[in-house]
mmCIF entry with sequence, helices, sheets and N, C-alpha, C, O atoms, coordinates in Angstrom:
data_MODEL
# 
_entry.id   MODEL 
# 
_entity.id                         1 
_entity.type                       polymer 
_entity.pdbx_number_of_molecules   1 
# 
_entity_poly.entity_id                      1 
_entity_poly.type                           'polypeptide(L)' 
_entity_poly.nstd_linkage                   no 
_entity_poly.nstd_monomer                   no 
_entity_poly.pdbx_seq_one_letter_code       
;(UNK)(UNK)(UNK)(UNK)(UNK)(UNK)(UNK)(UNK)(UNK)(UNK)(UNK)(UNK)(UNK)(UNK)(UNK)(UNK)
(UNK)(UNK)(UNK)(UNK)(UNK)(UNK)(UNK)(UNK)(UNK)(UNK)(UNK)(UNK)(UNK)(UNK)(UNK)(UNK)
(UNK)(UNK)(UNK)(UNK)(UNK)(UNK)(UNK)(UNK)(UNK)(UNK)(UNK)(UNK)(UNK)(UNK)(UNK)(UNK)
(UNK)(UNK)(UNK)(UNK)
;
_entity_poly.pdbx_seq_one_letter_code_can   XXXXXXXXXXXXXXXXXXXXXXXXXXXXXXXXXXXXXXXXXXXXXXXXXXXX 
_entity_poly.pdbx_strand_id                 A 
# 
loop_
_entity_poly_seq.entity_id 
_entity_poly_seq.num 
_entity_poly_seq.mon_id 
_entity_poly_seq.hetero 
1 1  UNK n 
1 2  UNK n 
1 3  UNK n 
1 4  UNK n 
1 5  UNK n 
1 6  UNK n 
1 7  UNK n 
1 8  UNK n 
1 9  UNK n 
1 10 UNK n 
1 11 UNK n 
1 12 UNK n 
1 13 UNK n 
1 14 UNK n 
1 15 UNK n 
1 16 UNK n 
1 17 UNK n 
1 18 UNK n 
1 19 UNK n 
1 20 UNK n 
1 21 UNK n 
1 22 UNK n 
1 23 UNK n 
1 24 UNK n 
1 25 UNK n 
1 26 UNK n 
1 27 UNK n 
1 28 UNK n 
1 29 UNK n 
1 30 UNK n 
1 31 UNK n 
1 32 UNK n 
1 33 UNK n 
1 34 UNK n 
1 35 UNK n 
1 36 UNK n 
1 37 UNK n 
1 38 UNK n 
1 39 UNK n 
1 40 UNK n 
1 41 UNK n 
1 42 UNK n 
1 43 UNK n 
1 44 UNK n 
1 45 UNK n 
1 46 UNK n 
1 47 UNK n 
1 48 UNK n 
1 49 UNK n 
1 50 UNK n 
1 51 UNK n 
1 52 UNK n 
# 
_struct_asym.id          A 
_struct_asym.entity_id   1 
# 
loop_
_struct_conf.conf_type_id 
_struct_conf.id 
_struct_conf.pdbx_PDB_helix_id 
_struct_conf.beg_label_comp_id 
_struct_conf.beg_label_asym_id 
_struct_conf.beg_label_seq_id 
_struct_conf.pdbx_beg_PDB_ins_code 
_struct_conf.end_label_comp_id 
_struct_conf.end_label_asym_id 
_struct_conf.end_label_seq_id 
_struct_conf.pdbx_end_PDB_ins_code 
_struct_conf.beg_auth_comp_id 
_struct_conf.beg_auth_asym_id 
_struct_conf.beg_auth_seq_id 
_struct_conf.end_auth_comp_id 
_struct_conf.end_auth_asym_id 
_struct_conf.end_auth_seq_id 
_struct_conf.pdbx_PDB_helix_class 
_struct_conf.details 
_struct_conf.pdbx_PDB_helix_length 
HELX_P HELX_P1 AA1 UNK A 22 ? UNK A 29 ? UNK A 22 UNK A 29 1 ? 8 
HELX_P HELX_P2 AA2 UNK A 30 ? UNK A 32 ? UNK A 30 UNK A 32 5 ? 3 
HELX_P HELX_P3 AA3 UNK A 36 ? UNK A 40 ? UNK A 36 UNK A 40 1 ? 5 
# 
_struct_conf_type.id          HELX_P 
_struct_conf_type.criteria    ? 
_struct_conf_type.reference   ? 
# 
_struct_sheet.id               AA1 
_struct_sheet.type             ? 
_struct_sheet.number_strands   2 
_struct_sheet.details          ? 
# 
_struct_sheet_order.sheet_id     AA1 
_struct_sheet_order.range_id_1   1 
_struct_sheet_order.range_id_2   2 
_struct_sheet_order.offset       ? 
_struct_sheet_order.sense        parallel 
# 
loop_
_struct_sheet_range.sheet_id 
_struct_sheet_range.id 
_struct_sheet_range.beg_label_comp_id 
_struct_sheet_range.beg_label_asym_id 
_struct_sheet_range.beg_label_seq_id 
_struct_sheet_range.pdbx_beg_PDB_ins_code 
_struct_sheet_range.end_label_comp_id 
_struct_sheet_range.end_label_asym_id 
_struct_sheet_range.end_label_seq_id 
_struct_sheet_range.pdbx_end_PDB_ins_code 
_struct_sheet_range.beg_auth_comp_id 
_struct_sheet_range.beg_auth_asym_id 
_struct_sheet_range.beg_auth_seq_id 
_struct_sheet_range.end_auth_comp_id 
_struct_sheet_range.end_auth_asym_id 
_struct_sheet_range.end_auth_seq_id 
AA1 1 UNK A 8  ? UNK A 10 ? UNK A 8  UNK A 10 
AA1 2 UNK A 48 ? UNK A 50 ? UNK A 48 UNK A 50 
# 
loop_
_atom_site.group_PDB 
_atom_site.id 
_atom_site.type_symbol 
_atom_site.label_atom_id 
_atom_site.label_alt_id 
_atom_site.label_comp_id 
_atom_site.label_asym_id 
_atom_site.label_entity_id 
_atom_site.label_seq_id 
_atom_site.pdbx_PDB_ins_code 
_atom_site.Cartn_x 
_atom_site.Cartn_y 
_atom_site.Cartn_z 
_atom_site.occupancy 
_atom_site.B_iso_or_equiv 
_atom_site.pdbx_formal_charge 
_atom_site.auth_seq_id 
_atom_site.auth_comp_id 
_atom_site.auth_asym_id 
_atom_site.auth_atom_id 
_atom_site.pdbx_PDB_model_num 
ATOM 1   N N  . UNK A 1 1  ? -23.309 -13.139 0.976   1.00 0.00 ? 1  UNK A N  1 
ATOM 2   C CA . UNK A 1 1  ? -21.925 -13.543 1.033   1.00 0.00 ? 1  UNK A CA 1 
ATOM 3   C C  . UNK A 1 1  ? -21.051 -12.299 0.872   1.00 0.00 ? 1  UNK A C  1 
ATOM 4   O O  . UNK A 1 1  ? -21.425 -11.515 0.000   1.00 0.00 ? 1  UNK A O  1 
ATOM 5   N N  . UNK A 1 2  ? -19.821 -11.944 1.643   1.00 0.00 ? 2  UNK A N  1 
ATOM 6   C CA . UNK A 1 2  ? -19.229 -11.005 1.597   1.00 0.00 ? 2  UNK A CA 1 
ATOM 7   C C  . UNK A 1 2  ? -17.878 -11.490 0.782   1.00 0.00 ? 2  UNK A C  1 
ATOM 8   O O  . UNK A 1 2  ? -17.141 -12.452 1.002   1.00 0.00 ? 2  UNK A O  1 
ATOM 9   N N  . UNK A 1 3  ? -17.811 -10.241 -0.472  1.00 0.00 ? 3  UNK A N  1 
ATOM 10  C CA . UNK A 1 3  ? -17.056 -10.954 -1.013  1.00 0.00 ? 3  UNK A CA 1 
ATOM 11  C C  . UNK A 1 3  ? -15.666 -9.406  -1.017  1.00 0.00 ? 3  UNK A C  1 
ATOM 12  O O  . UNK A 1 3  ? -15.974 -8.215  -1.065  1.00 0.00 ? 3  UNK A O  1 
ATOM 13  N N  . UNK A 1 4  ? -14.319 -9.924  -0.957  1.00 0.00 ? 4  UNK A N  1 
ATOM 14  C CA . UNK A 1 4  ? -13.649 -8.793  -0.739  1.00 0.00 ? 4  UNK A CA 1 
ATOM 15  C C  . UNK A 1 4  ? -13.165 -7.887  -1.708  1.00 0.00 ? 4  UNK A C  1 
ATOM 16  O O  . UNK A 1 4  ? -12.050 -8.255  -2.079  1.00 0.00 ? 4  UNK A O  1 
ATOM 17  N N  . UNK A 1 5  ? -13.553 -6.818  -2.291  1.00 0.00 ? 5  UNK A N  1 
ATOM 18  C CA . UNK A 1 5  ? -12.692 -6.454  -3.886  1.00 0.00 ? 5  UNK A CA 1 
ATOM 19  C C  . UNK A 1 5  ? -11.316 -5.451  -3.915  1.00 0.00 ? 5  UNK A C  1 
ATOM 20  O O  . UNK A 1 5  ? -10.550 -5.330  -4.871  1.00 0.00 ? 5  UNK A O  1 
ATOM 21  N N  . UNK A 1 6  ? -11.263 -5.079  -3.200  1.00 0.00 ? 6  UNK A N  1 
ATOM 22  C CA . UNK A 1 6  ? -10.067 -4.210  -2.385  1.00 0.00 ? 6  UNK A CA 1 
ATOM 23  C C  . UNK A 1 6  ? -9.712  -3.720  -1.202  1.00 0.00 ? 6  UNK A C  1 
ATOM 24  O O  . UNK A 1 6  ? -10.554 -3.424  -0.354  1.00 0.00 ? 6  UNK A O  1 
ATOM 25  N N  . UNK A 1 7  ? -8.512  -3.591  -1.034  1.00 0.00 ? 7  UNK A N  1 
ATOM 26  C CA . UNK A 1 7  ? -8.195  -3.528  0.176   1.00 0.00 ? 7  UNK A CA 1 
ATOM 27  C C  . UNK A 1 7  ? -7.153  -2.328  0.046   1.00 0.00 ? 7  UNK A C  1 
ATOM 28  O O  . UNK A 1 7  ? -6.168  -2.382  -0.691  1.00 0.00 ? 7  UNK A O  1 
ATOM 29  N N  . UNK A 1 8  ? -7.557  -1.001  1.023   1.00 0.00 ? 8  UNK A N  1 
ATOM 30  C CA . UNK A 1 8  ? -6.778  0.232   1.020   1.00 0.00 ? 8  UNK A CA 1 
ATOM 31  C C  . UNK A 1 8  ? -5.692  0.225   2.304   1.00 0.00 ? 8  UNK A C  1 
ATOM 32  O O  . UNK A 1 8  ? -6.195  0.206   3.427   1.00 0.00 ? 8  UNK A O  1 
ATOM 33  N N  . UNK A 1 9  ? -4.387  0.238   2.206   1.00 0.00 ? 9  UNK A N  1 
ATOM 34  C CA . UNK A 1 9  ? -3.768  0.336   3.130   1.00 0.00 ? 9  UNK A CA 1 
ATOM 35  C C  . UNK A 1 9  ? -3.001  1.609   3.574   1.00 0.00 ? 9  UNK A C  1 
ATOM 36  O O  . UNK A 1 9  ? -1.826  1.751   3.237   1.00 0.00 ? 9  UNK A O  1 
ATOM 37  N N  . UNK A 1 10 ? -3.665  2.569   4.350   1.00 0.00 ? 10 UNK A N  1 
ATOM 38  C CA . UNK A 1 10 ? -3.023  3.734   4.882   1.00 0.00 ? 10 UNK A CA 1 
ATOM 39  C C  . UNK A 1 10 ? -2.151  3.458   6.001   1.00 0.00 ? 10 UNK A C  1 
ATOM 40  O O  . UNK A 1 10 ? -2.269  2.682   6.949   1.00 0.00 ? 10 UNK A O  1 
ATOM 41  N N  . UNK A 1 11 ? -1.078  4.428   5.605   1.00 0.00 ? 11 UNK A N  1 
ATOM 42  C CA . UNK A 1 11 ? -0.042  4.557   6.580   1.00 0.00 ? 11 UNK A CA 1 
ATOM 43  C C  . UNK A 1 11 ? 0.146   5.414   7.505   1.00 0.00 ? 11 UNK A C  1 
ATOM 44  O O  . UNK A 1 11 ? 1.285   5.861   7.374   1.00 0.00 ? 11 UNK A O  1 
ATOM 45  N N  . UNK A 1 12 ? -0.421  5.910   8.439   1.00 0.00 ? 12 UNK A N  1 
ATOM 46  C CA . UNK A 1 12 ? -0.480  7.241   9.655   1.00 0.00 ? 12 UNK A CA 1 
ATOM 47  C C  . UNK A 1 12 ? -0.171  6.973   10.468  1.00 0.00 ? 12 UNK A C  1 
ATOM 48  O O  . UNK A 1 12 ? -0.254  5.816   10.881  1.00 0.00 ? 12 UNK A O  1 
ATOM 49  N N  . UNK A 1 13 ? 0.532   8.302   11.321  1.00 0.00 ? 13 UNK A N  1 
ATOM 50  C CA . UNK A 1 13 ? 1.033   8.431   12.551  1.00 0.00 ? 13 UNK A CA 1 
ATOM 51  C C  . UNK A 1 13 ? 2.902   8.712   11.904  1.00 0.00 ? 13 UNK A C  1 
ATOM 52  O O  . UNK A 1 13 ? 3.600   8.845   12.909  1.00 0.00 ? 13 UNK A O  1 
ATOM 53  N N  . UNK A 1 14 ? 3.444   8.779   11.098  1.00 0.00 ? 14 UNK A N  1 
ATOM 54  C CA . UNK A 1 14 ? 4.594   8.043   10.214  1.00 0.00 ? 14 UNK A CA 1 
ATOM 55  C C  . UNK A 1 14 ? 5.144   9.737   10.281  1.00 0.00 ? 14 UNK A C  1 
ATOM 56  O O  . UNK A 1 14 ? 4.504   10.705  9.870   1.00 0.00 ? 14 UNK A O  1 
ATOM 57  N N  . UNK A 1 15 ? 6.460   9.754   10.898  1.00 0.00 ? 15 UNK A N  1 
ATOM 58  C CA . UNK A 1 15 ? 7.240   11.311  10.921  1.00 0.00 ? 15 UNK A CA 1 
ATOM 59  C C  . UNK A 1 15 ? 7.860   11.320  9.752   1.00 0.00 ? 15 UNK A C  1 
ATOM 60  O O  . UNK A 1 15 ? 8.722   10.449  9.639   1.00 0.00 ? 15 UNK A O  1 
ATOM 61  N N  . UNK A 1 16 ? 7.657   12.224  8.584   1.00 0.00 ? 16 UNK A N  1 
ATOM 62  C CA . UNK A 1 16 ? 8.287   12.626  7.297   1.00 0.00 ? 16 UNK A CA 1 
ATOM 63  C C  . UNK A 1 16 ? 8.799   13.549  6.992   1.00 0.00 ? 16 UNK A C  1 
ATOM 64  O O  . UNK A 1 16 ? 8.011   14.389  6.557   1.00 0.00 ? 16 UNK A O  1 
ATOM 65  N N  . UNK A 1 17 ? 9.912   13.874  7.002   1.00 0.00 ? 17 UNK A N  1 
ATOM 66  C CA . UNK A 1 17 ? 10.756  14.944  6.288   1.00 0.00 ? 17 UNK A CA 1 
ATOM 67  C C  . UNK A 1 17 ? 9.514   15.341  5.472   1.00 0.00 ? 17 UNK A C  1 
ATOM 68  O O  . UNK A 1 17 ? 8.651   14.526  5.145   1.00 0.00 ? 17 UNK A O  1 
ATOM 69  N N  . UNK A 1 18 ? 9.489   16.417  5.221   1.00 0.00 ? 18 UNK A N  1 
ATOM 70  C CA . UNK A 1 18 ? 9.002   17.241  3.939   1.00 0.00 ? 18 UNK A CA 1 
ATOM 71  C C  . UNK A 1 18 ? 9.766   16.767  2.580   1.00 0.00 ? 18 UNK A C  1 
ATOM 72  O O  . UNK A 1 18 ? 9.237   16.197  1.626   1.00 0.00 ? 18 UNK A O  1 
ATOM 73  N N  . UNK A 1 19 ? 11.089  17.124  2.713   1.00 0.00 ? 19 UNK A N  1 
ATOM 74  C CA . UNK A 1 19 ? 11.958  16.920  1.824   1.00 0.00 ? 19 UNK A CA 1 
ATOM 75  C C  . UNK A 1 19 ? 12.177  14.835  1.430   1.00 0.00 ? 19 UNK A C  1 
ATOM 76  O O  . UNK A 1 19 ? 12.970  14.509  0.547   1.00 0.00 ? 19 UNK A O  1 
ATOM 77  N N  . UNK A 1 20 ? 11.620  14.064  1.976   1.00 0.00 ? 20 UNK A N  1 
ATOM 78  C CA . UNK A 1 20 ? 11.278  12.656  1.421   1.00 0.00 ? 20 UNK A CA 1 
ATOM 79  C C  . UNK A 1 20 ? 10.396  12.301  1.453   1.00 0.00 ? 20 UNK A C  1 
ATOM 80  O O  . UNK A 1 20 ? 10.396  11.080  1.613   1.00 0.00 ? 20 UNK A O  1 
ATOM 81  N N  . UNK A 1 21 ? 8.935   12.983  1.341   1.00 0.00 ? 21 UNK A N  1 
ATOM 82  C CA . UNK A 1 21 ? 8.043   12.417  1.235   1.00 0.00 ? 21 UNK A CA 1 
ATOM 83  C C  . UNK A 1 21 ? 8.202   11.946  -0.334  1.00 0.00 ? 21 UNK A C  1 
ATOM 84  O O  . UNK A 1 21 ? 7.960   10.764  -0.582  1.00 0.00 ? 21 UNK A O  1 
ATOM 85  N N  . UNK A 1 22 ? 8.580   12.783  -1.354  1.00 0.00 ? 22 UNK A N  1 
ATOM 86  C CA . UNK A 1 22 ? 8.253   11.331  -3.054  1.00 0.00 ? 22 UNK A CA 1 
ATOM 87  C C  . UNK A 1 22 ? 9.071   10.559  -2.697  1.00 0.00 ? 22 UNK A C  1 
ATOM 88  O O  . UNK A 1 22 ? 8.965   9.562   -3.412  1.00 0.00 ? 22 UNK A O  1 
ATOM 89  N N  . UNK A 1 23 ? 10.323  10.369  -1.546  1.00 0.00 ? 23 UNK A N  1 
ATOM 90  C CA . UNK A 1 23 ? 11.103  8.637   -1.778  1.00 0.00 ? 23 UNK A CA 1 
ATOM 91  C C  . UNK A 1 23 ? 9.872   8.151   -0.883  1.00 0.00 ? 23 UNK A C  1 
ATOM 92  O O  . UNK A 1 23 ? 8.954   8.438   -1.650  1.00 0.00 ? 23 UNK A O  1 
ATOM 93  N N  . UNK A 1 24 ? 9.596   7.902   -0.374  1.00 0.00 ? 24 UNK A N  1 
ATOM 94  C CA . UNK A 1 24 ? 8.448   7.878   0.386   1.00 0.00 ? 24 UNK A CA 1 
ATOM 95  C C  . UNK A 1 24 ? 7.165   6.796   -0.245  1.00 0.00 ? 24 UNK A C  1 
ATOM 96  O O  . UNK A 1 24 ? 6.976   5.613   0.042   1.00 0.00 ? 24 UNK A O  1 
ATOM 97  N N  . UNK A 1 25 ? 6.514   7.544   -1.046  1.00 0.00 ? 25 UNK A N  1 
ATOM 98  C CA . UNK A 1 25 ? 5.968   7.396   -2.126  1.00 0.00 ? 25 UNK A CA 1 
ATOM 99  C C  . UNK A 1 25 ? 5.933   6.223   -3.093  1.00 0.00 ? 25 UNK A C  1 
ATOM 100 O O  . UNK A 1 25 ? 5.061   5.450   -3.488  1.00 0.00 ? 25 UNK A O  1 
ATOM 101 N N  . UNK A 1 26 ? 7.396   6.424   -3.343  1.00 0.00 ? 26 UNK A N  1 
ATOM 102 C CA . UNK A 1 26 ? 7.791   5.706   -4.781  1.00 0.00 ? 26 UNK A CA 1 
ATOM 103 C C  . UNK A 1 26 ? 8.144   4.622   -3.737  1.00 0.00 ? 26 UNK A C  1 
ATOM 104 O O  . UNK A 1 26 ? 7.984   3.706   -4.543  1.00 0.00 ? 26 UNK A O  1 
ATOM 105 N N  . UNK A 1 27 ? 8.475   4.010   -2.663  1.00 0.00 ? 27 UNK A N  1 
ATOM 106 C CA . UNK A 1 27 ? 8.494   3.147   -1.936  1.00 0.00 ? 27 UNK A CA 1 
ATOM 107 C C  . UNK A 1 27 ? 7.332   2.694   -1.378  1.00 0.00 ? 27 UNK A C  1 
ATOM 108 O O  . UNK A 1 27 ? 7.528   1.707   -0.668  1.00 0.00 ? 27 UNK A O  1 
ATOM 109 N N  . UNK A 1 28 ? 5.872   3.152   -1.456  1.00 0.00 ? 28 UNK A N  1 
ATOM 110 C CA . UNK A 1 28 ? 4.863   2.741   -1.079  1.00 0.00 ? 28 UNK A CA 1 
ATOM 111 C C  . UNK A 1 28 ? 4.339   1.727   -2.797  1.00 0.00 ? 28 UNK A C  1 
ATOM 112 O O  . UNK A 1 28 ? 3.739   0.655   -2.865  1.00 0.00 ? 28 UNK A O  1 
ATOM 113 N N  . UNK A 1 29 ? 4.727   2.379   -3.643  1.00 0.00 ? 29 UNK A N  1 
ATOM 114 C CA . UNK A 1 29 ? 4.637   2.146   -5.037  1.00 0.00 ? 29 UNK A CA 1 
ATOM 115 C C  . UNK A 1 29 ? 5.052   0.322   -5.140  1.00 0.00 ? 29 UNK A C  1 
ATOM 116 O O  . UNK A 1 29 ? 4.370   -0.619  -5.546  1.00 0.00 ? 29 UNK A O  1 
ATOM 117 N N  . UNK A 1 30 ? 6.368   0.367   -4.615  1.00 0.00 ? 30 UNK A N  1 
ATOM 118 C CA . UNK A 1 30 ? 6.385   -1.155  -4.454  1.00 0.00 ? 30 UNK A CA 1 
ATOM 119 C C  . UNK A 1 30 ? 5.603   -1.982  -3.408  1.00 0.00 ? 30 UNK A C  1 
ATOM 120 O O  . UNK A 1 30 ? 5.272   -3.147  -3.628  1.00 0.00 ? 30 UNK A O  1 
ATOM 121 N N  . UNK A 1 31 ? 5.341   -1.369  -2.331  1.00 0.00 ? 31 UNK A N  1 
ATOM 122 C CA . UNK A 1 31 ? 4.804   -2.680  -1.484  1.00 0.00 ? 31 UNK A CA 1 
ATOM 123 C C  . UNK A 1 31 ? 4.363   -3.931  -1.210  1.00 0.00 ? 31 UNK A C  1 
ATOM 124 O O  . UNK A 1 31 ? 4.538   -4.842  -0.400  1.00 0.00 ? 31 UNK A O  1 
ATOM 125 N N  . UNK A 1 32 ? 3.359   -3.490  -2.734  1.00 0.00 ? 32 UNK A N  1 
ATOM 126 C CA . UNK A 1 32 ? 2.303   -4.765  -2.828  1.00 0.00 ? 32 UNK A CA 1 
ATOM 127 C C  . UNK A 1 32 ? 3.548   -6.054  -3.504  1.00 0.00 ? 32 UNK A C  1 
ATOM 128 O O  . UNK A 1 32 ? 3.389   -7.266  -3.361  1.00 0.00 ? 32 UNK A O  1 
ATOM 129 N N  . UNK A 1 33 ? 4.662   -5.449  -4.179  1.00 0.00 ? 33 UNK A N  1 
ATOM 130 C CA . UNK A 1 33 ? 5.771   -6.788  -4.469  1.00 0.00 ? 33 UNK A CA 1 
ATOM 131 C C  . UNK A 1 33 ? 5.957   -7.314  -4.026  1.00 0.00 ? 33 UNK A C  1 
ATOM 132 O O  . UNK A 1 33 ? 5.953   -8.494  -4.375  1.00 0.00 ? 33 UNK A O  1 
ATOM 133 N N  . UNK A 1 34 ? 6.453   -6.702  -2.267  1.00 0.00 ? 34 UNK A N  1 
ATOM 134 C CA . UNK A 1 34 ? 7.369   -6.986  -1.472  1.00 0.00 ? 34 UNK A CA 1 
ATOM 135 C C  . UNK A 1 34 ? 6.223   -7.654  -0.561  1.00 0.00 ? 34 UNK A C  1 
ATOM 136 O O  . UNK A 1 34 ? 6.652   -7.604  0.592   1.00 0.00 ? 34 UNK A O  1 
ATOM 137 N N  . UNK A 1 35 ? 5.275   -8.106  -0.570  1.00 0.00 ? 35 UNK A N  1 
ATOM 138 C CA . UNK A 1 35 ? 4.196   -8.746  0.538   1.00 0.00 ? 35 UNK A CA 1 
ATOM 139 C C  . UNK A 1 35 ? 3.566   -9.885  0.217   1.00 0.00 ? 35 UNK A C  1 
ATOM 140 O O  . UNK A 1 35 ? 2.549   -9.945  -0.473  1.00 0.00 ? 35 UNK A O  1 
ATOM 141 N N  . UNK A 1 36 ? 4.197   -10.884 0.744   1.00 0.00 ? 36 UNK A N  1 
ATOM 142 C CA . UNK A 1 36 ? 3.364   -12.289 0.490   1.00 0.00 ? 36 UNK A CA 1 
ATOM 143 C C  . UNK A 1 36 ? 2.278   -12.389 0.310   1.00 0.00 ? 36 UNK A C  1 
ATOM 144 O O  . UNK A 1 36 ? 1.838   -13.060 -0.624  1.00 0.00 ? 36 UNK A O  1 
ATOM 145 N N  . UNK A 1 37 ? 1.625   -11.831 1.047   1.00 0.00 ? 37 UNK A N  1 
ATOM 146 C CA . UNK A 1 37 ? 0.084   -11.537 0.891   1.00 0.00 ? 37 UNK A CA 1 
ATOM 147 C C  . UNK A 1 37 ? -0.719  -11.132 -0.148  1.00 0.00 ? 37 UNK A C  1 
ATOM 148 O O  . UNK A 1 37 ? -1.629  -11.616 -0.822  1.00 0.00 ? 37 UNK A O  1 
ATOM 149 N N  . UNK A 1 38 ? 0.058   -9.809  -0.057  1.00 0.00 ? 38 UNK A N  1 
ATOM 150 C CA . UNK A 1 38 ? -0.729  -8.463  -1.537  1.00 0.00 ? 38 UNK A CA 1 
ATOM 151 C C  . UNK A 1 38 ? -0.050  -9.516  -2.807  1.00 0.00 ? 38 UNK A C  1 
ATOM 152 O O  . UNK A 1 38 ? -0.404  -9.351  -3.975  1.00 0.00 ? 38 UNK A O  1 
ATOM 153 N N  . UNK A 1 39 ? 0.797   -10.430 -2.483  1.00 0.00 ? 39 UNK A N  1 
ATOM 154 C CA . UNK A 1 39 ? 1.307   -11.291 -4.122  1.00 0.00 ? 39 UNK A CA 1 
ATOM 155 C C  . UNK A 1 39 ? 0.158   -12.214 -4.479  1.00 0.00 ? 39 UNK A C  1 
ATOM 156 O O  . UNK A 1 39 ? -0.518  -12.196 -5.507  1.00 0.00 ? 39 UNK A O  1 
ATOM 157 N N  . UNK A 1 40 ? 0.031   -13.320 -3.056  1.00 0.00 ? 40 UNK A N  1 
ATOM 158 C CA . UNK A 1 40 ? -1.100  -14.064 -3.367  1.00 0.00 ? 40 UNK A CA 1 
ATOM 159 C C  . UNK A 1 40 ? -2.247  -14.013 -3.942  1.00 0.00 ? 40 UNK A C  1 
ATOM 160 O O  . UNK A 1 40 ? -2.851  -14.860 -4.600  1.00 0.00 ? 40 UNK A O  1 
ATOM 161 N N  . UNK A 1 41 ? -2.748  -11.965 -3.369  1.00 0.00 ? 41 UNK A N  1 
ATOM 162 C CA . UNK A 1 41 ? -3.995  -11.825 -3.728  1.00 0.00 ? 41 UNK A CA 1 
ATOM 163 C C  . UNK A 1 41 ? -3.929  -10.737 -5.248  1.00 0.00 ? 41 UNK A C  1 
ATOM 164 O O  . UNK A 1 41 ? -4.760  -9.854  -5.462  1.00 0.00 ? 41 UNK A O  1 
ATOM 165 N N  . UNK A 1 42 ? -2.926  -11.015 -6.036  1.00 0.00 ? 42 UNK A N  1 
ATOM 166 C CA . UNK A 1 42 ? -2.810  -10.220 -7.083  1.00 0.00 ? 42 UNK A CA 1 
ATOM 167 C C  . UNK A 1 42 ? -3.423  -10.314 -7.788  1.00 0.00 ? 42 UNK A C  1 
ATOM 168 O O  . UNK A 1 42 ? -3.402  -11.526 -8.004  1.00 0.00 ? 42 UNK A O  1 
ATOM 169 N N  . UNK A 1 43 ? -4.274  -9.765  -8.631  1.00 0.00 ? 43 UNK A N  1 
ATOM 170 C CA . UNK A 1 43 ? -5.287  -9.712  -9.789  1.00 0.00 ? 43 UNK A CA 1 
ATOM 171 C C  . UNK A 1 43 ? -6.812  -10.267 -9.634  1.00 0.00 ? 43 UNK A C  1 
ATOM 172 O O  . UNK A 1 43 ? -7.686  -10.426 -10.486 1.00 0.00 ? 43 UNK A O  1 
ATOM 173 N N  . UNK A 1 44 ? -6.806  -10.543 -7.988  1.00 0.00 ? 44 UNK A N  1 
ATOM 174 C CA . UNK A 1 44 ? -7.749  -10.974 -7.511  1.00 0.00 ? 44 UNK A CA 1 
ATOM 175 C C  . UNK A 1 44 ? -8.797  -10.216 -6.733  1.00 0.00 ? 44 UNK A C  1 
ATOM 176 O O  . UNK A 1 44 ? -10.010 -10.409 -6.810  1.00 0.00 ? 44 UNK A O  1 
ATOM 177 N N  . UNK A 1 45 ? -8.128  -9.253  -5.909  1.00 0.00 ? 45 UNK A N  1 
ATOM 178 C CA . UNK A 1 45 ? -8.677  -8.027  -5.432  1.00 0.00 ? 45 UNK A CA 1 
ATOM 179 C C  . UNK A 1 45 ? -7.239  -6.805  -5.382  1.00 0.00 ? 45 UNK A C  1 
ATOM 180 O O  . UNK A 1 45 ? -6.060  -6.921  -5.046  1.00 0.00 ? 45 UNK A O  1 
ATOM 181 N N  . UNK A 1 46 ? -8.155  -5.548  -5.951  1.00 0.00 ? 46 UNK A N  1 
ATOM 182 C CA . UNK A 1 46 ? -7.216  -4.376  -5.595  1.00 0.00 ? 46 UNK A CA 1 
ATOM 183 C C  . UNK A 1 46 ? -6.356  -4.338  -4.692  1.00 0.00 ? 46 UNK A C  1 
ATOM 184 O O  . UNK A 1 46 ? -6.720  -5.287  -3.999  1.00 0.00 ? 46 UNK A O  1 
ATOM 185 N N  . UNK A 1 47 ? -5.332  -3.852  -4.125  1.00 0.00 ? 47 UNK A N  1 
ATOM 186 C CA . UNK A 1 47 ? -4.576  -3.296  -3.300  1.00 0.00 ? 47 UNK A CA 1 
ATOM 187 C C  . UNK A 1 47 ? -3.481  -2.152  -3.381  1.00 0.00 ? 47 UNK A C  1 
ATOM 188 O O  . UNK A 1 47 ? -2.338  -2.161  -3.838  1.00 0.00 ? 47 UNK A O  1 
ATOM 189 N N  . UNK A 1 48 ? -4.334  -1.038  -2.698  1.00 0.00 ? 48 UNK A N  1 
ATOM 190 C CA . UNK A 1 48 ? -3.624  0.476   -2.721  1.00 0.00 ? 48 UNK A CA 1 
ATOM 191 C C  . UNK A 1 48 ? -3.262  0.746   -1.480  1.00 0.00 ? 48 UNK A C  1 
ATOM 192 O O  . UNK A 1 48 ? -3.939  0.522   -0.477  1.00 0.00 ? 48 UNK A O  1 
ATOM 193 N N  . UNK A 1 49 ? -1.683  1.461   -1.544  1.00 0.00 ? 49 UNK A N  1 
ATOM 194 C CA . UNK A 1 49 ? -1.248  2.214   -0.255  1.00 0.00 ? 49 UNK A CA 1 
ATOM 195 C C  . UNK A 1 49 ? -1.415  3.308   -0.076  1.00 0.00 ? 49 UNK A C  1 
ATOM 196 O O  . UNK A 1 49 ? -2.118  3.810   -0.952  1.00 0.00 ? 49 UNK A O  1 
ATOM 197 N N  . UNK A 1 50 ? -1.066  4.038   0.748   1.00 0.00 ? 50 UNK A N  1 
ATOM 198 C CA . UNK A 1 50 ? -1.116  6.099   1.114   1.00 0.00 ? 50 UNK A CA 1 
ATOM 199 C C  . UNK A 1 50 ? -0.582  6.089   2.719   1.00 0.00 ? 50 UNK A C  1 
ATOM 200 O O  . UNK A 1 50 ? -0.348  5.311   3.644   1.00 0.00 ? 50 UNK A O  1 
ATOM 201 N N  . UNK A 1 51 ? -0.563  7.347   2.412   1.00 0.00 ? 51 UNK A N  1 
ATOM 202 C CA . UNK A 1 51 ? 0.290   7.979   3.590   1.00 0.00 ? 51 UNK A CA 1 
ATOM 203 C C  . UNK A 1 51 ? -1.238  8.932   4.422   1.00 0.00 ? 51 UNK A C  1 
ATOM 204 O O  . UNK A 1 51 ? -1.852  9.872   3.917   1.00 0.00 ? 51 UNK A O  1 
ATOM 205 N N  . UNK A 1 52 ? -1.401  8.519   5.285   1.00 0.00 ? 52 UNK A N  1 
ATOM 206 C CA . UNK A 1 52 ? -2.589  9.242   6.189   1.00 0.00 ? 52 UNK A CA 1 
ATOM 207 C C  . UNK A 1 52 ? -2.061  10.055  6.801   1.00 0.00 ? 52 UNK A C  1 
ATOM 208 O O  . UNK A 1 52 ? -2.706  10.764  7.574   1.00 0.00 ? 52 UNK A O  1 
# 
């Protein structure tokens, strides 16, 4: 049985100032709030963002 324990979500291809990549960041920091999904599956399996 495959069972799911986290889920990594990279962000690439994405044009960044040098100078905003930490707003950047600190806006990837919220995501999982802002996503119906990553809410449903809270404390149930991991979910991490990044910038690829």
């Amino acid at each position: 049985m495959l069972v799911v324990k986290r889920i990594k979500v990279t962000y690439s291809g994405l044009s960044i100032a040098a100078e905003d990549t930490e707003k950047v960041q600190r806006v990837l920091a919220f995501h999982a709030d802002g996503c119906p999904v990553a809410r449903s599956l809270k404390g149930a399996i991991d979910i991490t963002t990044q910038l690829g």
